[in-house]
C-alpha positions as CSV (number, residue, x, y, z in Angstrom):
1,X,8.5,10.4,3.7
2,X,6.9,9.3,0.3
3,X,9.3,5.8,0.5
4,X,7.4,4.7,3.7
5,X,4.3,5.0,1.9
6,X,2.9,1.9,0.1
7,X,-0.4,0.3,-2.1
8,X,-1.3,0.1,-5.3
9,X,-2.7,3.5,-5.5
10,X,0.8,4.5,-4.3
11,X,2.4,2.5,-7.0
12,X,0.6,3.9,-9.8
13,X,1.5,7.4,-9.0
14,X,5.1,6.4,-8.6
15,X,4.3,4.6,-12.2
16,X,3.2,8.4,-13.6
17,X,5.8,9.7,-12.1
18,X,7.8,7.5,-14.6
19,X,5.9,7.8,-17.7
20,X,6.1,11.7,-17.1
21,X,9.8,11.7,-15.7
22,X,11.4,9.6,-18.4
23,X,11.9,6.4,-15.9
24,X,11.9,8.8,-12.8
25,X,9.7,7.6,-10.4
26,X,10.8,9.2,-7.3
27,X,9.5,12.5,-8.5
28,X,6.0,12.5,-7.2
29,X,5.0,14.3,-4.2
30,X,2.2,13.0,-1.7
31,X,-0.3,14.9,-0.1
32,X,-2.8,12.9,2.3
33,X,-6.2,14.3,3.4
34,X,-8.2,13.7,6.5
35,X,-11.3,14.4,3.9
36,X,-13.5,17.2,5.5
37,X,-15.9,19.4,3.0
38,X,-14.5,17.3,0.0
39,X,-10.6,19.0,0.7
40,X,-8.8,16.4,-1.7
41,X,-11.3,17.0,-4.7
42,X,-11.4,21.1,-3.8
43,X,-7.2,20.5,-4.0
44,X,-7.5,18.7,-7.4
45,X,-10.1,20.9,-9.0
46,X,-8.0,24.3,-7.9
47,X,-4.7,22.5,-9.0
48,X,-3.4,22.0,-6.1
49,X,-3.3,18.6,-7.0
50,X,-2.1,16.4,-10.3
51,X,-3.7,13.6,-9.3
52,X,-5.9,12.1,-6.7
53,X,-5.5,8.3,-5.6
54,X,-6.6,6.2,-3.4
55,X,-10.5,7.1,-3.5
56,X,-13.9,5.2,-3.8
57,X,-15.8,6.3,-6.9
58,X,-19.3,7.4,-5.6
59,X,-22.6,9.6,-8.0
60,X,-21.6,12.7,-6.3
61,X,-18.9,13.9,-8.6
62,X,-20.1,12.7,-12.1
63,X,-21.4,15.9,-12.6
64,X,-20.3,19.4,-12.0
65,X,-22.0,20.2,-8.6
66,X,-20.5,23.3,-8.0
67,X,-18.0,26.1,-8.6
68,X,-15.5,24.8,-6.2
69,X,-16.2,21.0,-7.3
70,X,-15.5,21.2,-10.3
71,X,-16.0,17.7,-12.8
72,X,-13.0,15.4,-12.7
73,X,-12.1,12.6,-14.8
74,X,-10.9,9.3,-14.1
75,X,-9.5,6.8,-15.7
76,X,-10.0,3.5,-15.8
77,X,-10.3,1.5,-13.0
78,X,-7.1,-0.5,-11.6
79,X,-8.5,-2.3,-8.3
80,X,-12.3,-3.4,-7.6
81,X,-12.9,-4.2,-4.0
82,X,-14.5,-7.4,-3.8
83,X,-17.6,-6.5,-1.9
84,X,-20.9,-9.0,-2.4
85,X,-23.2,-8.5,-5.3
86,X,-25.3,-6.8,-2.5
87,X,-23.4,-4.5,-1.7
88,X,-21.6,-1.2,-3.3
89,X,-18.8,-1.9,-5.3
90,X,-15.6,-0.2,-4.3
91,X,-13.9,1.0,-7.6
92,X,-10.3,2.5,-7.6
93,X,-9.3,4.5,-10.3
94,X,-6.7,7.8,-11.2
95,X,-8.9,11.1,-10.6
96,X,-7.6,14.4,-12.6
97,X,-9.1,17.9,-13.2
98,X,-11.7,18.0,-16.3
99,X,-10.1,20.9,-17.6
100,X,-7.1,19.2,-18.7
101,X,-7.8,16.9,-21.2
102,X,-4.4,15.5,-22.5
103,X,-3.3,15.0,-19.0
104,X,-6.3,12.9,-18.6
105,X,-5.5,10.8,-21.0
106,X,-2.0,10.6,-20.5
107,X,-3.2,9.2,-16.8
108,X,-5.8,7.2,-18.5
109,X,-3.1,5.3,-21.2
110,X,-0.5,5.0,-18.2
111,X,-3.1,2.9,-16.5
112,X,-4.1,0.7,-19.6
113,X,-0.4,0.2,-20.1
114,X,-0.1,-2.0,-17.1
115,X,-2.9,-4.1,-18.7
116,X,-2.3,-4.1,-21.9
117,X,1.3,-5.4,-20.7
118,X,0.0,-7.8,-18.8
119,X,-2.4,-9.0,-21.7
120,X,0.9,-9.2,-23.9
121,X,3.1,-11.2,-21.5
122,X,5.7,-8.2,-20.9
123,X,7.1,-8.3,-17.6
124,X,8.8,-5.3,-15.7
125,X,12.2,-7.2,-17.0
126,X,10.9,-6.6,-20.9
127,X,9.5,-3.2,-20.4
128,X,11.3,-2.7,-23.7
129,X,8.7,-4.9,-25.4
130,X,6.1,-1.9,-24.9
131,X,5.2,0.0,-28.0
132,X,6.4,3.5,-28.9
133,X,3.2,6.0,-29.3
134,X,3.5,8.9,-31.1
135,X,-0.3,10.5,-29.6
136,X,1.8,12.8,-27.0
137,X,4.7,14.0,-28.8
138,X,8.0,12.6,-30.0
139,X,9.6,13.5,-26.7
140,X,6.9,11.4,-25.4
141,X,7.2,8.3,-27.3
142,X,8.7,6.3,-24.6
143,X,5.8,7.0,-22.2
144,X,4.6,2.9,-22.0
145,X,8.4,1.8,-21.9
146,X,9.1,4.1,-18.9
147,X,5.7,3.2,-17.3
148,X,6.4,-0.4,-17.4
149,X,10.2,-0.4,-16.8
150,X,8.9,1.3,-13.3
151,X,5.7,-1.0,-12.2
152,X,6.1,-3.8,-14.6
153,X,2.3,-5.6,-16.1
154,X,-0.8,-5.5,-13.9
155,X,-0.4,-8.9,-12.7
156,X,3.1,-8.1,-11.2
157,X,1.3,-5.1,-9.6
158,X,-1.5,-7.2,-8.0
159,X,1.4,-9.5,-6.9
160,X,3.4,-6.9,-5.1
161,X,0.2,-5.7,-3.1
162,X,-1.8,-9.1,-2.3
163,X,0.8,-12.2,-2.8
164,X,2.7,-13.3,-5.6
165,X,0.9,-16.8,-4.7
166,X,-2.4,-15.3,-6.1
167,X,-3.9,-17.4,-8.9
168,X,-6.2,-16.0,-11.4
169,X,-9.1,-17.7,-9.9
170,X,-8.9,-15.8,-6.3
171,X,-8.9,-12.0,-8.5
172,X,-12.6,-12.1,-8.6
173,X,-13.1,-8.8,-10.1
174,X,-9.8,-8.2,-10.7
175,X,-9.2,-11.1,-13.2
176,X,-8.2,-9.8,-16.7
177,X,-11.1,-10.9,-19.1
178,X,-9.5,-12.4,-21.8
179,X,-10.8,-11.7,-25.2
180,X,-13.6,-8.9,-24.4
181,X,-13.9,-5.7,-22.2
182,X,-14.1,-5.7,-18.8
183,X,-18.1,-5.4,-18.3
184,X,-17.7,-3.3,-15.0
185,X,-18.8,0.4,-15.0
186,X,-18.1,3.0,-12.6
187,X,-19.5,6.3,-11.6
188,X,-17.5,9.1,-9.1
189,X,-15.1,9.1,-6.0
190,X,-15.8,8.8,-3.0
191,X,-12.8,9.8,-0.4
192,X,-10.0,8.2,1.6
193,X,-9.9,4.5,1.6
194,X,-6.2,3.1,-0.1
195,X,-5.6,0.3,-2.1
């Protein structure tokens, strides 16, 4: 059942299901995929699928490559692996259908919430501190309130899933840069490995 299953990737889906639920996180639905022939992006391009977690970003699907793999988005990026400078960066990120552009962002802002939350000191316990947005709707104001009252800032995220002993120093990639964007790009997914 979908309370056994656990990660970050999880987490953030449960943290959607929030944001879109009004404070419901329990709502979401899992699907896993033993990837053959690209099955979890054909399932999120033919809307089988919200949402695909839990992937590697790879070149392949930056561009439309065909009819049935169609261009996703994603949003930004909420785990780097912490491969060497040598090797490819693993980069873990929310994946939704191109075609739905508000949902996209919706994904995207649910994402940035937990940062900018954890860039602004508010804990899971001060979710209330989050700032109303208007950009979705009226109904939709309390979008970062319900996201955070769910997963809490980034930094209690990263806690949950490696050790609330983790100093800033041992994130590597995953430290908050203070002052500036993260200089980090990405590119596509690549299938199956969860965070």
């Amino acid at each position: 059942t979908s309370d056994k299953l656990v990660g970050m990737s999880v987490d953030y889906c449960r943290t959607l299901s929030a944001a879109i639920f009004h404070g419901d996180w329990d709502r979401v639905n899992f699907l896993a995929f033993s990837e053959t022939n690209n099955s979890s992006v054909v399932a999120l391009t033919n809307g089988t699928l919200d949402v695909l977690v839990g992937g590697r970003y790879q070149q392949d699907f930056d561009f439309e490559t065909s009819p049935e793999l169609g261009g996703l988005y994603f949003s930004t990026p909420y785990y780097y692996g912490n491969e060497s400078a040598s090797d490819v960066v693993s980069i873990y990120s929310i994946a939704t259908n191109e075609d739905d552009v508000m949902f996209t962002s919706y994904v995207n802002i649910v994402v940035m919430a937990t940062i900018f939350a954890q860039e602004n000191d508010i804990q899971k316990h001060k979710s209330r501190d989050m700032p109303l947005i208007s950009i979705f709707g009226s109904d939709r104001s309390w979008v970062l309130i319900d996201a955070i009252s769910y997963s809490g800032s980034y930094g209690e995220l990263y806690a949950k899933h490696f050790g609330s002993e983790v100093v800033e120093e041992t994130k590597d990639r995953n430290t908050l840069n203070e002052g500036g964007p993260l200089m980090l790009s990405f590119l596509s997914l690549y299938g199956g490995d969860n965070v």
